[in-house]
PyMOL Python script that loads the backbone (N, CA, C, O; Angstrom):
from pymol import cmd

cmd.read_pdbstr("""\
ATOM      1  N   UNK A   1     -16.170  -3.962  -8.199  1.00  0.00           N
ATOM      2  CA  UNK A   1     -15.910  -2.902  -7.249  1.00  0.00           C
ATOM      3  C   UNK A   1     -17.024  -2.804  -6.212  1.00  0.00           C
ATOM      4  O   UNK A   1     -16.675  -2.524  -5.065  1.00  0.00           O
ATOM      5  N   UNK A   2     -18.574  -3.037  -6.512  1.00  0.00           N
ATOM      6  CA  UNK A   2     -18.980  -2.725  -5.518  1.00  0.00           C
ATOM      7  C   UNK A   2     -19.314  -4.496  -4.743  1.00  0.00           C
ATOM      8  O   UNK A   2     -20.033  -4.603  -3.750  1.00  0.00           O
ATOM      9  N   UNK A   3     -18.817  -5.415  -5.248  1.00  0.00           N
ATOM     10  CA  UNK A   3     -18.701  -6.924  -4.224  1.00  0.00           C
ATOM     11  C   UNK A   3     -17.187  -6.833  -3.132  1.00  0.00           C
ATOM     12  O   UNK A   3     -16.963  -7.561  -2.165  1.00  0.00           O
ATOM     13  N   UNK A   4     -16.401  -5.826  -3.609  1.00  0.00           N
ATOM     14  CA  UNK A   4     -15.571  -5.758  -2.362  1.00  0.00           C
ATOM     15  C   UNK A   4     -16.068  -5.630  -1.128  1.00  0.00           C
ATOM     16  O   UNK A   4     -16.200  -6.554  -0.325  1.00  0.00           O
ATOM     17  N   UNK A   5     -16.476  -3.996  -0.875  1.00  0.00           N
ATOM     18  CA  UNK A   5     -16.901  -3.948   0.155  1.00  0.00           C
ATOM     19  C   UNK A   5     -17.523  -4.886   0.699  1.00  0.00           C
ATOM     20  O   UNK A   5     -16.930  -5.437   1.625  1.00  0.00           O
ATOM     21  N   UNK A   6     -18.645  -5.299   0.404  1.00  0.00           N
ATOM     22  CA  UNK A   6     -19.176  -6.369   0.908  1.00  0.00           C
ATOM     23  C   UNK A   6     -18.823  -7.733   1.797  1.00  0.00           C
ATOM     24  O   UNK A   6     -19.372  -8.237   2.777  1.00  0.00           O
ATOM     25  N   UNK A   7     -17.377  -8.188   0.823  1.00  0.00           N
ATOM     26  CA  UNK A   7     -16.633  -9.328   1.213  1.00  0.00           C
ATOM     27  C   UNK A   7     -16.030  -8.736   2.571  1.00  0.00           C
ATOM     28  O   UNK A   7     -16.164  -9.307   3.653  1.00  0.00           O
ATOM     29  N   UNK A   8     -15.360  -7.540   2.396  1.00  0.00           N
ATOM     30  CA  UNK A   8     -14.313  -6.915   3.708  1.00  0.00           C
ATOM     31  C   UNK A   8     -15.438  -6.708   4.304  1.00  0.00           C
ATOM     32  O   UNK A   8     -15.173  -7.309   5.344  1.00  0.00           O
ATOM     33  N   UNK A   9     -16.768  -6.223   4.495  1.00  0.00           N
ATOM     34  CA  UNK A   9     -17.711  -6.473   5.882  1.00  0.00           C
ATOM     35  C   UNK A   9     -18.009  -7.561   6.435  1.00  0.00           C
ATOM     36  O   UNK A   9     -18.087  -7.665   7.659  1.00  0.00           O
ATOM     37  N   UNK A  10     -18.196  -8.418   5.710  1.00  0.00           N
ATOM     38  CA  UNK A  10     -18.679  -9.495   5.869  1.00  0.00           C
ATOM     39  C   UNK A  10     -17.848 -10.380   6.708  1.00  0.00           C
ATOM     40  O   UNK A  10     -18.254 -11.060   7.651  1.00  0.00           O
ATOM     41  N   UNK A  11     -15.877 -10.246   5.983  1.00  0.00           N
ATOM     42  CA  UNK A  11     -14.670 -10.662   6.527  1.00  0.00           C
ATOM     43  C   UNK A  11     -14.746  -9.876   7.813  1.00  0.00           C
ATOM     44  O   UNK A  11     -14.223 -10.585   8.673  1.00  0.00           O
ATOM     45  N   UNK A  12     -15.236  -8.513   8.449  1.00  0.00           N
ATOM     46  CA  UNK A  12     -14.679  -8.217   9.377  1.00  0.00           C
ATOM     47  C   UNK A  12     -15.664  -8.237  10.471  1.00  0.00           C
ATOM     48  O   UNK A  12     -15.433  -7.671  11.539  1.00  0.00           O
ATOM     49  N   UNK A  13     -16.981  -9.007  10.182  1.00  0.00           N
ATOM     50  CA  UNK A  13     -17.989  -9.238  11.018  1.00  0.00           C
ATOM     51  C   UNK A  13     -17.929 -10.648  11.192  1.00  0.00           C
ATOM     52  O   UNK A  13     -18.718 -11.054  12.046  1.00  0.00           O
ATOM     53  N   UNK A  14     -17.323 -11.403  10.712  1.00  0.00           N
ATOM     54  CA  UNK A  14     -16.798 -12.993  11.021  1.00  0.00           C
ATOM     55  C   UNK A  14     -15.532 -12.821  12.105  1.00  0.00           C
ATOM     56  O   UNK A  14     -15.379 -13.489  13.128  1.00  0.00           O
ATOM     57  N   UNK A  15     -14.991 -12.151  11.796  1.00  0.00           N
ATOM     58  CA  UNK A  15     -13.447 -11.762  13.110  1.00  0.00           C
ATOM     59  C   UNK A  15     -13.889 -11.432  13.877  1.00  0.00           C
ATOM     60  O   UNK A  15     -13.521 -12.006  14.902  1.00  0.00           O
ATOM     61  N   UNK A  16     -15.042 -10.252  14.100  1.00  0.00           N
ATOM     62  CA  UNK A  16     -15.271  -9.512  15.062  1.00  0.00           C
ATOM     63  C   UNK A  16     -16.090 -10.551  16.437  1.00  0.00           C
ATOM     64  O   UNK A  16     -16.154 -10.576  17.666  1.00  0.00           O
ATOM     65  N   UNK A  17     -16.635 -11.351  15.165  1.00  0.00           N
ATOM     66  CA  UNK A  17     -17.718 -12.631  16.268  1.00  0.00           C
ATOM     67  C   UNK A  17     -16.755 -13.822  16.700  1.00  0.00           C
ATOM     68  O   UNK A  17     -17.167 -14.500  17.641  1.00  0.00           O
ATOM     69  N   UNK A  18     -15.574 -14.158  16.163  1.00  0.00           N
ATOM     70  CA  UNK A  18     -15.073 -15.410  15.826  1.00  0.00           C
ATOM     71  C   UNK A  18     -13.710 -15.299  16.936  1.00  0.00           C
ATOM     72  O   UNK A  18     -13.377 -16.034  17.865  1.00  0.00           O
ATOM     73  N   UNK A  19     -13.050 -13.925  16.331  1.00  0.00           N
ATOM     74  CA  UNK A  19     -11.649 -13.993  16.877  1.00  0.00           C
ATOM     75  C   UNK A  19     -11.959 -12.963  18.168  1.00  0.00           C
ATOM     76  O   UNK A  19     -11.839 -13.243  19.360  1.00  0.00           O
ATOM     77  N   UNK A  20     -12.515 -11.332  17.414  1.00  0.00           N
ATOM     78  CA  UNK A  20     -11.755 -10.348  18.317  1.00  0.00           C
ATOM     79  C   UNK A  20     -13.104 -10.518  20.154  1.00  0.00           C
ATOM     80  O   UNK A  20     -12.676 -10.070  21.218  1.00  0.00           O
ATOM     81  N   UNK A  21     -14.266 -11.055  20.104  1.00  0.00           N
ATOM     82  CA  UNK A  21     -15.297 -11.563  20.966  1.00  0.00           C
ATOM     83  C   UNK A  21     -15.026 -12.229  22.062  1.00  0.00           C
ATOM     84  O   UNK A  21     -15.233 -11.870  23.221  1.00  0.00           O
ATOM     85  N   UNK A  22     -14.536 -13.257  21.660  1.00  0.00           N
ATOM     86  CA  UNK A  22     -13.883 -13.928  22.976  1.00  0.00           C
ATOM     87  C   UNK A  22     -12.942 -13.652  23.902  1.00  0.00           C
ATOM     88  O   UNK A  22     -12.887 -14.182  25.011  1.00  0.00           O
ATOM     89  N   UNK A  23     -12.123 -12.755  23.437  1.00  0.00           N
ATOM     90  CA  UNK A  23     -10.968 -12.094  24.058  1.00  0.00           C
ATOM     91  C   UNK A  23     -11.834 -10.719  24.786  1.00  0.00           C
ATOM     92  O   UNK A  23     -11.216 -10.259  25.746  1.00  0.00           O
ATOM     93  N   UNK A  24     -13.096 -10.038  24.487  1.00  0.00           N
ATOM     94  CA  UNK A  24     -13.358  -9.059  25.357  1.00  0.00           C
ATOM     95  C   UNK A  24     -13.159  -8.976  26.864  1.00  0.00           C
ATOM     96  O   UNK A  24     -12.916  -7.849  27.294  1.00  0.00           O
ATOM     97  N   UNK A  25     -13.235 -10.224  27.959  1.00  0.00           N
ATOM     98  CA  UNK A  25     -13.295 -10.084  28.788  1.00  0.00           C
ATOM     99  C   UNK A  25     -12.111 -10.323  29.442  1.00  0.00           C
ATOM    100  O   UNK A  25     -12.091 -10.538  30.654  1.00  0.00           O
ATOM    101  N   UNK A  26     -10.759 -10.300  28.511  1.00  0.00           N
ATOM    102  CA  UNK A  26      -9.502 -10.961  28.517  1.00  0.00           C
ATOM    103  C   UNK A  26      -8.660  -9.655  28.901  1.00  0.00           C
ATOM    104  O   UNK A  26      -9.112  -8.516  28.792  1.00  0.00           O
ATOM    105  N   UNK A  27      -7.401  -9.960  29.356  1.00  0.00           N
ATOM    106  CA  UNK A  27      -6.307  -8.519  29.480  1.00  0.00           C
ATOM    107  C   UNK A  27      -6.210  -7.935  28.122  1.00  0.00           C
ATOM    108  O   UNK A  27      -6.402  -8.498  27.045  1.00  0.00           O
ATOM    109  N   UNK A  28      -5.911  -6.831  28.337  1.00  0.00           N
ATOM    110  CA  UNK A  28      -6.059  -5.962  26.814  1.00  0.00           C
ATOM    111  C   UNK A  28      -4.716  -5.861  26.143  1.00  0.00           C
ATOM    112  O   UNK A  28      -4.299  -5.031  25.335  1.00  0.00           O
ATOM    113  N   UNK A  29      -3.921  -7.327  26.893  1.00  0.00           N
ATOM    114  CA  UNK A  29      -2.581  -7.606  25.867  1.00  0.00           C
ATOM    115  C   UNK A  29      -2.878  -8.848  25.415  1.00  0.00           C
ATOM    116  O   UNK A  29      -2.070  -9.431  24.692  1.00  0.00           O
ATOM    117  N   UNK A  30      -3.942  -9.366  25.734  1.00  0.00           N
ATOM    118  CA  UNK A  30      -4.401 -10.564  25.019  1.00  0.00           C
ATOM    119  C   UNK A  30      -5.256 -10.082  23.525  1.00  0.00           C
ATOM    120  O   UNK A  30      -5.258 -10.849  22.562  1.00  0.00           O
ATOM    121  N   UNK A  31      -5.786  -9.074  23.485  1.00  0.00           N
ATOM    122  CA  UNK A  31      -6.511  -8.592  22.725  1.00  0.00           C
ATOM    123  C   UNK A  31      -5.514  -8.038  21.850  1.00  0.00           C
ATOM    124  O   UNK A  31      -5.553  -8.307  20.649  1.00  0.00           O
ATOM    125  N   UNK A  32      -4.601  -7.272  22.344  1.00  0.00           N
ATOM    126  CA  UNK A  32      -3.394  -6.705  21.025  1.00  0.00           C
ATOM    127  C   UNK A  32      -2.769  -8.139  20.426  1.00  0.00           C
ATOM    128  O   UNK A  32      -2.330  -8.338  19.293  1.00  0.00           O
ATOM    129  N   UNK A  33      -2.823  -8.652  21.042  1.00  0.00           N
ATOM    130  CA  UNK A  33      -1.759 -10.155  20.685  1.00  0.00           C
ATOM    131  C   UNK A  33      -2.478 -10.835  19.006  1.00  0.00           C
ATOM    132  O   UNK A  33      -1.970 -11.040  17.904  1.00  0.00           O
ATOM    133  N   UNK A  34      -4.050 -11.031  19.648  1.00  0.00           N
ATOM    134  CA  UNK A  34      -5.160 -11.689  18.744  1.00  0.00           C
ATOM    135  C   UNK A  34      -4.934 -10.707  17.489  1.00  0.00           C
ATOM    136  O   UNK A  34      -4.863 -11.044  16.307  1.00  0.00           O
ATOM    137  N   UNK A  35      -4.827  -9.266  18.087  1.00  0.00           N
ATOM    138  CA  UNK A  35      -5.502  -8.798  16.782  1.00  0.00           C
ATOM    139  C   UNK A  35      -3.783  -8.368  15.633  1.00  0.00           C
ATOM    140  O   UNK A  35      -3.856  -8.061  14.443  1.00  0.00           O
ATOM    141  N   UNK A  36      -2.923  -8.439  16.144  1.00  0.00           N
ATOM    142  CA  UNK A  36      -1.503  -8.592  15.556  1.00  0.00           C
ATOM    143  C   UNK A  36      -1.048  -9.788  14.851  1.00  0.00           C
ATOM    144  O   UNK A  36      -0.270  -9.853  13.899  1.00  0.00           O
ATOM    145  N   UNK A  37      -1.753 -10.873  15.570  1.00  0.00           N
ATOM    146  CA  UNK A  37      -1.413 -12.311  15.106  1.00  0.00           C
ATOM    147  C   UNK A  37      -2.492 -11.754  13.487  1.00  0.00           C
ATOM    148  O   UNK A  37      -2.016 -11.642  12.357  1.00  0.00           O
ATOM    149  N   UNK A  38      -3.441 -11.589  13.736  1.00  0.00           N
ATOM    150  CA  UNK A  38      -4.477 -12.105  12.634  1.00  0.00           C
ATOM    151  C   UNK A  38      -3.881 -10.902  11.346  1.00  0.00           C
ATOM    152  O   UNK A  38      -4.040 -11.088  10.140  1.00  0.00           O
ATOM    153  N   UNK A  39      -3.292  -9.868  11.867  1.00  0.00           N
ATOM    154  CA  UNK A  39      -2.855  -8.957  10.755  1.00  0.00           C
ATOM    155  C   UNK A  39      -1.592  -9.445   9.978  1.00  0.00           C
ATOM    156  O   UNK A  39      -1.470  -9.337   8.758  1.00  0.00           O
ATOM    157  N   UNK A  40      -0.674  -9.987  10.807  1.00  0.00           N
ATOM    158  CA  UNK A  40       0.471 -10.504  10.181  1.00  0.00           C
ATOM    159  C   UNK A  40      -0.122 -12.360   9.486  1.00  0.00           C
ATOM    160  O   UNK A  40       0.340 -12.922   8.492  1.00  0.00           O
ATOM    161  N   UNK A  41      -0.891 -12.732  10.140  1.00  0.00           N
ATOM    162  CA  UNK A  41      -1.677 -13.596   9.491  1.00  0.00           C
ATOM    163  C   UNK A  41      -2.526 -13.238   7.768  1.00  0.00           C
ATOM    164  O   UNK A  41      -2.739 -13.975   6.805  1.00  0.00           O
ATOM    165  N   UNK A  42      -2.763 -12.071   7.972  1.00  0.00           N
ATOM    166  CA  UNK A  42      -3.720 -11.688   6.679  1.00  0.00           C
ATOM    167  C   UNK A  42      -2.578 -11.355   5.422  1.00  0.00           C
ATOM    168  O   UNK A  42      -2.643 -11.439   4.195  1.00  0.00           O
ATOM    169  N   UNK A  43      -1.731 -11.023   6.181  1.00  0.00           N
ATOM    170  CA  UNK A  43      -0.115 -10.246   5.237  1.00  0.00           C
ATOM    171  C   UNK A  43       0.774 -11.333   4.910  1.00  0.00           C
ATOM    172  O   UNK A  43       1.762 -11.402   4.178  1.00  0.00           O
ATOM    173  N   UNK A  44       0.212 -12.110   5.591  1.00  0.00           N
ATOM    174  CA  UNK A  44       1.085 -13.306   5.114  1.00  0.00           C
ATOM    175  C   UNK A  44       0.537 -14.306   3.652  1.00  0.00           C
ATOM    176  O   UNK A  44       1.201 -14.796   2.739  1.00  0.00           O
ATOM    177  N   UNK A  45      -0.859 -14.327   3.916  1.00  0.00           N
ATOM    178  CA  UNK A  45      -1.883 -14.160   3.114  1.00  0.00           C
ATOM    179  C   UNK A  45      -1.939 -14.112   1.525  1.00  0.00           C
ATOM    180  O   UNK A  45      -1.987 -14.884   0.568  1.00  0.00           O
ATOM    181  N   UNK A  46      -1.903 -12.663   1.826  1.00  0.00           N
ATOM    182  CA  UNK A  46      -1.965 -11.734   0.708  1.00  0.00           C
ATOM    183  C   UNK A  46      -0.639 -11.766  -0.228  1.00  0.00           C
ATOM    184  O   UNK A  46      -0.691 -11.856  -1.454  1.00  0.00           O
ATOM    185  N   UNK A  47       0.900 -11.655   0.746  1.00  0.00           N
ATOM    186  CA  UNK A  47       2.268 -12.735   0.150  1.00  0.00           C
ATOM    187  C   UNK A  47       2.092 -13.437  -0.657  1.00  0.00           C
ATOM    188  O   UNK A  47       2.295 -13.106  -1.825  1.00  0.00           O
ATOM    189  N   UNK A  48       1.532 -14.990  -0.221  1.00  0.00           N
ATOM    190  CA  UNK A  48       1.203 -16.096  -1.062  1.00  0.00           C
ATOM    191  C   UNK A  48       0.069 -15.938  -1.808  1.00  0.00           C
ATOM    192  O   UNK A  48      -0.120 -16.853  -2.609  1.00  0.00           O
ATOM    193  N   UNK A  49      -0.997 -14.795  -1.793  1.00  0.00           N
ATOM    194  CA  UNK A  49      -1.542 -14.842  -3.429  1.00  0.00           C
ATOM    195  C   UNK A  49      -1.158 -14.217  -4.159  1.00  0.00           C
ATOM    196  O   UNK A  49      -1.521 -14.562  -5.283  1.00  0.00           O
ATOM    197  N   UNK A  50      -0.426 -13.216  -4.132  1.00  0.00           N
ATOM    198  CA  UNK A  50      -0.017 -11.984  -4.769  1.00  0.00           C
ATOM    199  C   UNK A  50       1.417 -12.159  -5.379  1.00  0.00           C
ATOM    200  O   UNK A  50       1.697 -11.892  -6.548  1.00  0.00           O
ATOM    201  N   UNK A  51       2.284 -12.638  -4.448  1.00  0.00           N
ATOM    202  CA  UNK A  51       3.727 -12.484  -4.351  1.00  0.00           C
ATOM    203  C   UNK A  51       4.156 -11.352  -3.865  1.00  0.00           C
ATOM    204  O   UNK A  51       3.473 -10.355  -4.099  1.00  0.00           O
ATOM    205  N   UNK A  52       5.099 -11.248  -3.258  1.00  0.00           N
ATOM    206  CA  UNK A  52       6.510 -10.722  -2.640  1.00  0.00           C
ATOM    207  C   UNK A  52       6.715  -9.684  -2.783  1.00  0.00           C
ATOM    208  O   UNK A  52       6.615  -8.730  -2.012  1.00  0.00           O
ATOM    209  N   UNK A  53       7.214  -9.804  -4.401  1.00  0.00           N
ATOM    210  CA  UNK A  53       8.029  -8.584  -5.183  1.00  0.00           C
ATOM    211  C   UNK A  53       7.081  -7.894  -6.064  1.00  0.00           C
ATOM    212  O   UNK A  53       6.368  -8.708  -6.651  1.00  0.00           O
ATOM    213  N   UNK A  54       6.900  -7.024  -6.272  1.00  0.00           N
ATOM    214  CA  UNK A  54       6.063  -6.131  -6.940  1.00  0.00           C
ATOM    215  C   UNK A  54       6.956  -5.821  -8.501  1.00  0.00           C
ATOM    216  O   UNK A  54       8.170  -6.001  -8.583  1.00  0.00           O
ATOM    217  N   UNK A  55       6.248  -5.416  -9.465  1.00  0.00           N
ATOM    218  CA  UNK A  55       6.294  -5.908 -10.677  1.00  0.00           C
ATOM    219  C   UNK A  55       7.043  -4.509 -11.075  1.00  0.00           C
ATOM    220  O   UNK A  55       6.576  -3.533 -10.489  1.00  0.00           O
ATOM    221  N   UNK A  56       8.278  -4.207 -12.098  1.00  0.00           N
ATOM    222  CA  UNK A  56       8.657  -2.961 -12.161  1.00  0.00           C
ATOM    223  C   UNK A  56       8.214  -2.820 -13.656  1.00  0.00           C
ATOM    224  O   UNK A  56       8.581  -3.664 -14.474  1.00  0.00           O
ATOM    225  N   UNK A  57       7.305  -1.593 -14.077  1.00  0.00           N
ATOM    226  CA  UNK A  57       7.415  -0.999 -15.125  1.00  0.00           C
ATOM    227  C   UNK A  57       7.769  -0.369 -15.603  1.00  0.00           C
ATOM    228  O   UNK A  57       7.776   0.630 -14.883  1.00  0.00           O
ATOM    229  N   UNK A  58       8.507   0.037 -17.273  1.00  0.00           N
ATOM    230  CA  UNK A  58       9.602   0.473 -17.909  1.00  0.00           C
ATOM    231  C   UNK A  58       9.141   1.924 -17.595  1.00  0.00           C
ATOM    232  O   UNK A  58       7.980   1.989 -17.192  1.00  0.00           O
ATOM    233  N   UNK A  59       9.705   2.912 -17.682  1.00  0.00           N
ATOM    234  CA  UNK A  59       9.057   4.073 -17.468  1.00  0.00           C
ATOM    235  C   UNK A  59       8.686   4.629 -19.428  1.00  0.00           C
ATOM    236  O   UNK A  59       9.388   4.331 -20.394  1.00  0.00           O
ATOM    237  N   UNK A  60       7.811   5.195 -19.438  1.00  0.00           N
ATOM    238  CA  UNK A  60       7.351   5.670 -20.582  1.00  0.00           C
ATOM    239  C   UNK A  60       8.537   6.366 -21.270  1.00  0.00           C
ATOM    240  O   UNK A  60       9.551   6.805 -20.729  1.00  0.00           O
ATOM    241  N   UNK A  61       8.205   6.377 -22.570  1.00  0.00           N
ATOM    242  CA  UNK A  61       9.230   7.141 -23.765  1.00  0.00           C
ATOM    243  C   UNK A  61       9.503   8.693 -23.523  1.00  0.00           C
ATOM    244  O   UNK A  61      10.416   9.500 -23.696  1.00  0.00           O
ATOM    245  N   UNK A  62       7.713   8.650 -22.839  1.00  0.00           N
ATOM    246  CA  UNK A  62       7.924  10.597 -22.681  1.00  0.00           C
ATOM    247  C   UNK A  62       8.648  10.842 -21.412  1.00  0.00           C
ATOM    248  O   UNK A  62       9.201  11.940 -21.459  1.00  0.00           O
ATOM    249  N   UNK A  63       8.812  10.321 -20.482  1.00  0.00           N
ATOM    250  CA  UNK A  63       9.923  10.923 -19.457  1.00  0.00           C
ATOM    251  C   UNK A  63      10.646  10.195 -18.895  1.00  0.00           C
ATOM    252  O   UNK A  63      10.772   9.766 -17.748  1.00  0.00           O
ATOM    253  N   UNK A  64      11.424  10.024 -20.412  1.00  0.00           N
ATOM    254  CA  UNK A  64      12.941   9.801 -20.481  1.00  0.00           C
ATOM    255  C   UNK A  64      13.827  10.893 -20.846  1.00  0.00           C
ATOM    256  O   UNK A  64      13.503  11.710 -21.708  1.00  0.00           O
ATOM    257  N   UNK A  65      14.792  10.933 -20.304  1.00  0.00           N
ATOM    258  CA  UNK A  65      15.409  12.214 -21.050  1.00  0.00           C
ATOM    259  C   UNK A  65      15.517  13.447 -20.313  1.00  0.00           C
ATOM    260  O   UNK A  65      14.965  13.243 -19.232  1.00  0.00           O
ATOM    261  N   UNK A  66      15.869  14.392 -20.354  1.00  0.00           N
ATOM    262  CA  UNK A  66      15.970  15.614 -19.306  1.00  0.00           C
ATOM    263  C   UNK A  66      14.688  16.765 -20.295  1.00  0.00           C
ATOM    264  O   UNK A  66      14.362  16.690 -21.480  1.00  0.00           O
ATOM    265  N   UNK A  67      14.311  17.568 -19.407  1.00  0.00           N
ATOM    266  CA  UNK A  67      13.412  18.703 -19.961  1.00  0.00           C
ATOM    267  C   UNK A  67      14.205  20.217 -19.815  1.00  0.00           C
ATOM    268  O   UNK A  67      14.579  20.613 -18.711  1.00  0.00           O
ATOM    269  N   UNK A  68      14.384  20.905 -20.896  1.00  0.00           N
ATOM    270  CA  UNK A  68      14.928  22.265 -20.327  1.00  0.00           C
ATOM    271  C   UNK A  68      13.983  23.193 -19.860  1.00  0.00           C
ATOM    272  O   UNK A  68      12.994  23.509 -20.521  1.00  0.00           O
ATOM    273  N   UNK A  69      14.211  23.582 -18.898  1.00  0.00           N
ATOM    274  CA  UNK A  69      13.214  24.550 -18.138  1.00  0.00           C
ATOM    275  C   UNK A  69      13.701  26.543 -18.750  1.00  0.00           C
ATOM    276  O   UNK A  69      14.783  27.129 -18.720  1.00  0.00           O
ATOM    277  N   UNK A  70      12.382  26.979 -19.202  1.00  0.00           N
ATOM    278  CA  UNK A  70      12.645  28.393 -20.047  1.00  0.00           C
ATOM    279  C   UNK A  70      13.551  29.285 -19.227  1.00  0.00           C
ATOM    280  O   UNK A  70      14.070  30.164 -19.915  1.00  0.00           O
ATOM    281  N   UNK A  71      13.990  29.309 -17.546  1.00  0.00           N
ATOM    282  CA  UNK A  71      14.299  30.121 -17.273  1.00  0.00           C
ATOM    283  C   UNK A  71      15.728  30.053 -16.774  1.00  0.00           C
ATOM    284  O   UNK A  71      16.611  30.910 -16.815  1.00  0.00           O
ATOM    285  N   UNK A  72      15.738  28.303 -16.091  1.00  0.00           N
ATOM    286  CA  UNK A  72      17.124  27.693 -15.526  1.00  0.00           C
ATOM    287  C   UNK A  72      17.869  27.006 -16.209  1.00  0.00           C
ATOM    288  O   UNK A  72      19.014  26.720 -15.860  1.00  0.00           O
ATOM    289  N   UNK A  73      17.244  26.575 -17.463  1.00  0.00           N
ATOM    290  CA  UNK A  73      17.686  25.345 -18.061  1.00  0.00           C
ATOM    291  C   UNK A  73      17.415  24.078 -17.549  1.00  0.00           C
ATOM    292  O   UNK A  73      16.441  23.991 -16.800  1.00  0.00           O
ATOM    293  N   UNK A  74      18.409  22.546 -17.917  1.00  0.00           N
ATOM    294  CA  UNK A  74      18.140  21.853 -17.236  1.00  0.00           C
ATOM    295  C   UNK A  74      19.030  21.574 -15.795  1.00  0.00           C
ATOM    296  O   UNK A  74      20.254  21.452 -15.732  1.00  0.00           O
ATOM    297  N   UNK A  75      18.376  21.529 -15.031  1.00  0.00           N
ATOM    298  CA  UNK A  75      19.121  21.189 -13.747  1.00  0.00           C
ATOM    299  C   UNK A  75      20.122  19.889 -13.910  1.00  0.00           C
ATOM    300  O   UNK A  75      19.824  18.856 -14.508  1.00  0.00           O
ATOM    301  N   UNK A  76      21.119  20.106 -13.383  1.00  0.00           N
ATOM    302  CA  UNK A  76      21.819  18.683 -13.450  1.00  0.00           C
ATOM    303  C   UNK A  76      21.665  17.599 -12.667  1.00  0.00           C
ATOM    304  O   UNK A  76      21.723  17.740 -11.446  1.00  0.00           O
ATOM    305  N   UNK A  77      21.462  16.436 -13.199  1.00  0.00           N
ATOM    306  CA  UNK A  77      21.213  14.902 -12.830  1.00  0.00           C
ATOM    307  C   UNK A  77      19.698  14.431 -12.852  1.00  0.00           C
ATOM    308  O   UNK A  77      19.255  13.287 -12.753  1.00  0.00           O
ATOM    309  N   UNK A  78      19.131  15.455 -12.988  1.00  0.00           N
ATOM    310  CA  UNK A  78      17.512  15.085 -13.304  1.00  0.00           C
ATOM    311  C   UNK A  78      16.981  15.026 -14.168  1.00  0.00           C
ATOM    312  O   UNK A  78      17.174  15.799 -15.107  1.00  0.00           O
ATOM    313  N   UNK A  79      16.083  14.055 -14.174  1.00  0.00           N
ATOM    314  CA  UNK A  79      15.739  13.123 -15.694  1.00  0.00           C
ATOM    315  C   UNK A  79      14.002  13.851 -15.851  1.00  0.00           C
ATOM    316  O   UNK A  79      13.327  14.096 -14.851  1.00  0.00           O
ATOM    317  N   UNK A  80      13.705  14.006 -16.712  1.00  0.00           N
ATOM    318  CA  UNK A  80      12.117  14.371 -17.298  1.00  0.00           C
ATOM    319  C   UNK A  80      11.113  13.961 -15.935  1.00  0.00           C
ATOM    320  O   UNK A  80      10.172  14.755 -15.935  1.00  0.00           O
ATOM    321  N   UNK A  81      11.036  13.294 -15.141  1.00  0.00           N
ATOM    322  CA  UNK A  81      10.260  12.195 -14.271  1.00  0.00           C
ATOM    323  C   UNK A  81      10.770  13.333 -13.092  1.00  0.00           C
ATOM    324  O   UNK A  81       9.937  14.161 -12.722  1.00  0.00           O
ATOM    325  N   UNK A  82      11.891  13.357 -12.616  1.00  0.00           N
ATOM    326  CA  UNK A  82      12.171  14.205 -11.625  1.00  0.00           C
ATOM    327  C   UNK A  82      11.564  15.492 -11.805  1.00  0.00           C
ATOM    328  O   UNK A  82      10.676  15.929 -11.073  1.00  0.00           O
ATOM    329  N   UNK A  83      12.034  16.065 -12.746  1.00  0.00           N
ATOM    330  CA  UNK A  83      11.411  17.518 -13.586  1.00  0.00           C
ATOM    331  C   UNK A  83      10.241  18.008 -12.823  1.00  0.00           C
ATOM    332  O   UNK A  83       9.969  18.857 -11.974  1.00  0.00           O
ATOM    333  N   UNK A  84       9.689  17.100 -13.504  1.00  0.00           N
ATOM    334  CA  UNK A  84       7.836  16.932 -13.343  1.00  0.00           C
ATOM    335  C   UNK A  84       7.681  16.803 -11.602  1.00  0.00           C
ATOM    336  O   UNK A  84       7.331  17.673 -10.805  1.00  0.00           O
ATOM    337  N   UNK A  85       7.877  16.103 -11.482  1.00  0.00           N
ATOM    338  CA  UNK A  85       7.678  15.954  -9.715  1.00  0.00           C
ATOM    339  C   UNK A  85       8.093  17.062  -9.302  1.00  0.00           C
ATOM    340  O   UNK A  85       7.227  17.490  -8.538  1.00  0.00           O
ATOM    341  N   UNK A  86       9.476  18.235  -9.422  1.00  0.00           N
ATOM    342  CA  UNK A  86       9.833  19.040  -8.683  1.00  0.00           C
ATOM    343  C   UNK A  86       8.537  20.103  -8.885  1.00  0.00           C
ATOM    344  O   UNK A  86       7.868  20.786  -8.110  1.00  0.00           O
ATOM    345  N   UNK A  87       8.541  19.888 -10.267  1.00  0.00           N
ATOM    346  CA  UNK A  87       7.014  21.137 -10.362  1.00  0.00           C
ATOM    347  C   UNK A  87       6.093  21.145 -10.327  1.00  0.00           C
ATOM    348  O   UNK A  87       5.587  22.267 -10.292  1.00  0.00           O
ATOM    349  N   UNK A  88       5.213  20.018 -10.311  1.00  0.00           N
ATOM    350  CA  UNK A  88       4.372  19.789  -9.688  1.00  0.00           C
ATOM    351  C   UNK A  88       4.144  19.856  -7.834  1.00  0.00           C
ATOM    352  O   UNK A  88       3.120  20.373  -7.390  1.00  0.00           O
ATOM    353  N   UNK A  89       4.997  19.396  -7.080  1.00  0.00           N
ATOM    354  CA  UNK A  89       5.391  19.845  -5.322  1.00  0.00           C
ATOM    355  C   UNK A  89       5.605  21.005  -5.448  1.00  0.00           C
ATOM    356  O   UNK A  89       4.719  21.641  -4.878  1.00  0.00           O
ATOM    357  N   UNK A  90       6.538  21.805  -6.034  1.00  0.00           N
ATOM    358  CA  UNK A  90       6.702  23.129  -5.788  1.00  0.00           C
ATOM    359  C   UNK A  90       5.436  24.380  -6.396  1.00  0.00           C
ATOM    360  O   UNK A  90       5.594  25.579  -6.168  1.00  0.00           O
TER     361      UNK A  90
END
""", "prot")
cmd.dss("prot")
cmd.show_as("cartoon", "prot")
cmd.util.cbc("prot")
cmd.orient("prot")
């Protein structure tokens, strides 16, 4: 945790000298261009180390199921997981 930071300064003081520098004295749609290319460049990136699809986990034993609430009961179509979220926001 604390060698991240480091790497992302380090990564964004190599761009800053490398990519976003040369373009200072350039139209400032040359400069959006550079710095869009290199973001969809980094996301493209991060795609091929990571993958794509993000991983789904089962939801836990404890909120499965509906919860009765002491005053309404249970609301209909909402599962333990919803429950919790409504009362917790509200």
């Amino acid at each position: 945790m604390i060698l991240t930071p480091v790497v992302i300064f380090v990564v964004g003081v190599a761009m800053e000298r490398f990519l976003a520098k040369p373009f200072y004295d350039r139209d400032l749609l040359d400069q959006l261009l550079v710095t869009f290319g290199v973001l969809i460049a980094a996301q493209e990136v991060v795609a091929i180390v990571f993958g794509r699809t993000g991983t789904i986990y089962p939801r836990p034993e404890w909120l499965t199921g509906a919860i009765s609430l002491p005053v309404i009961g249970t609301p209909p179509g909402m599962s333990a997981a919803s429950t919790i979220r409504v009362l917790v926001v509200t």
